[in-house]
LUMKE-615950 format. One record per residue (C-alpha): x, y, z. Coordinates in steps of 0.25 Angstrom, whole numbers, plus 2048, in hexadecimal, padded with zeros to 3 digits. Each point is the difference from the previous one (the first is absolute). Last residue first. Layout:
BEGIN
XYZ ...
//
This chain:
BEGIN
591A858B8 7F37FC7F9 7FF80A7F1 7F1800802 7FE80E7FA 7FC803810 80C7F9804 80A80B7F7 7FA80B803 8027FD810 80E7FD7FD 80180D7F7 7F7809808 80180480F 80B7F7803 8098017F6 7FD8107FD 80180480E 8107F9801 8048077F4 7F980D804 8097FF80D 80C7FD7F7 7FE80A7F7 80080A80C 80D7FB808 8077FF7F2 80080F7FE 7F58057F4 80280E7FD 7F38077FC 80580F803 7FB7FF811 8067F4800 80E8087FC 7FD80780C 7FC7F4808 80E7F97FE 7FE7F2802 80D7F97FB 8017FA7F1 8037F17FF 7FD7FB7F2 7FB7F2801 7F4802805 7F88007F5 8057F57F8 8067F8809 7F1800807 7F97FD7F3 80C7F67FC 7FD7F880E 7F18007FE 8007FA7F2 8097F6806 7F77FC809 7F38007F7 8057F97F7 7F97F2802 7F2808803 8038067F0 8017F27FC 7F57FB808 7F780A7FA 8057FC7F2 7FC7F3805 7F3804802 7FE8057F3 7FF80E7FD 7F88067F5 7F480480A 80980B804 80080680C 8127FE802 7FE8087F3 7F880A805 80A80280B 80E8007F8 7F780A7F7 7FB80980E 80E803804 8038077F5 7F3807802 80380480E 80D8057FC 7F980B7F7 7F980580C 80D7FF808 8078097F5 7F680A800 80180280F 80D8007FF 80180B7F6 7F680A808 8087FC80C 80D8067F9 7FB80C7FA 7F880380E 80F7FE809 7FA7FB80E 8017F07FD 8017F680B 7F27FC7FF 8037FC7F1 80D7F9803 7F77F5807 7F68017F5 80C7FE7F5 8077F5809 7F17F7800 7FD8037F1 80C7FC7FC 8017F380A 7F37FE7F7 8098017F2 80D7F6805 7F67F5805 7F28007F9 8048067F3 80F7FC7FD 8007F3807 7F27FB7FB 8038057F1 80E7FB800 7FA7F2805 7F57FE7F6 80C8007F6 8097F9809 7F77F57FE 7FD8017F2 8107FE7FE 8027F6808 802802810 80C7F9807 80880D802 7F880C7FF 80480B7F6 7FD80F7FF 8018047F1 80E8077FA 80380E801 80680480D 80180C80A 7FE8087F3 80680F802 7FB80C805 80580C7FB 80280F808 80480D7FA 80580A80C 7F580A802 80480380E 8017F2804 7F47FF807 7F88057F4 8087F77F8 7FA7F5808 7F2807801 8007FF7F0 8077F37FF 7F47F8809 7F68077F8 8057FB7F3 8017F1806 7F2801805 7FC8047F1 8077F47FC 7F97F680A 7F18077FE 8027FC7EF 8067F2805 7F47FE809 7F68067F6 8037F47F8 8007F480B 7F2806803 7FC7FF7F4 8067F17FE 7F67FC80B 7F38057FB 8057F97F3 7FD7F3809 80C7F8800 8057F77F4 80B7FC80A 80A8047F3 7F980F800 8027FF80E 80F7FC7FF 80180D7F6 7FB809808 8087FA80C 80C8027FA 7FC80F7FD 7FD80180D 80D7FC806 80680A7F4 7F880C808 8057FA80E 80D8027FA 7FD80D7FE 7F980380E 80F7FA806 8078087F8 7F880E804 8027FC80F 80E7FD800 8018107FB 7F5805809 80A7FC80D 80C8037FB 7FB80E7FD 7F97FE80C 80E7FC808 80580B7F8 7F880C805 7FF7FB80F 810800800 80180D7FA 7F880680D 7F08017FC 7F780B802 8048087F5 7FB7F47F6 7F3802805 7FE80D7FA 8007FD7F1 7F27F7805 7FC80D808 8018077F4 7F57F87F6 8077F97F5 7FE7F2806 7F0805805 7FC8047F0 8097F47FD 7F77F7808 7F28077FF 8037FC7EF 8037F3805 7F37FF809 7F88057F4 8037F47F6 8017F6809 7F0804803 7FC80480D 
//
């Protein structure tokens, strides 16, 4: 299915009854900790969306493969629809109470003792490999969580689109273009790589609530779950089949 058709099977399922219905089901507690919830998430997919356009630009620096510099494209075009997305089922939580995100920052990610090139291959590695495959990870734990159709449809498209963010850091990492001390470079950050991937994820600490996981919530114990699979399943292992030796 085409993005195209699984957004228009989105809104025909977001405005569908049993999605108005949902609501009923939850005490005014539940209502705002999604609210909450859906708020924090529409920031974060918009600053995502300026990461992307950072690492547009650092690619186009890179001189990388215009395959590449697509891919970075269609990310900050997903990321801002995610963002609207986010809002809607915000505001649909809070009783149609408007709902904005905000910019979680707007200047570059930077790594302390890397120049300028460096942190330009870095942002890239760190913003695909890491923080986007954890996505992909959280999303397909949430999505076996899921029970609302308008919702599931939503994430599913979200984890598809996820995959593709993930695949630039990973077509890059694949790239001829490298040198093998740009591979050092990225083996040497590896660490702290990690550690701001898991800060990043799991620092919000939301409780488990299965309801609410039923409504695409993510509590801490999930992410962290999916945090743990992704590391250990696919971005160490990633990592040393593009011979970056950690």
């Amino acid at each position: 299915m085409s993005a195209e058709a699984a957004y228009r099977a989105i809104e025909l399922a977001f405005g569908a009854p049993e999605t108005l219905a949902a609501t009923a089901t939850l005490s005014a507690e539940q209502r705002d900790a999604l609210r909450q919830f859906w708020i924090g998430r529409a920031s974060g997919e918009l600053t995502t969306a300026l990461s992307f356009e950072f690492i547009l630009a650092d690619l186009q620096q890179l001189s990388a493969p215009s395959a590449l510099t697509e891919l970075a494209e269609r990310a900050i075009a997903d990321e801002h629809r995610h963002v609207d997305w986010c809002l809607r089922f915000a505001e649909l939580w809070g009783d149609g109470q408007p709902a904005q995100a905000e910019l979680g920052g707007t200047r570059p990610l930077t790594f302390e003792g890397a120049n300028e090139r460096d942190m330009r291959l870095l942002r890239t590695v760190f913003g695909c490999c890491f923080s986007e495959t954890v996505a992909v990870h959280v999303l397909l734990a949430s999505q076996a969580e899921i029970k609302l159709e308008s919702m599931a449809r939503l994430n599913r498209q979200h984890v598809a689109e996820e995959v593709g963010h993930s695949r630039l850091g990973w077509a890059l990492v694949a790239w001829p273009g490298l040198s093998a001390r740009d591979r050092g470079l990225i083996a040497e950050f590896v660490p702290l790589m990690t550690r701001v991937t898991r800060a990043l994820w799991c620092g919000p600490e939301r409780a488990a609530d299965a309801a609410l996981h039923e409504l695409g919530y993510l509590s801490l114990p999930l992410v962290q779950k999916a945090c743990d699979v992704a590391f250990e399943t696919v971005i160490l292992p990633g990592l040393e089949r593009n011979q970056i030796r950690l």
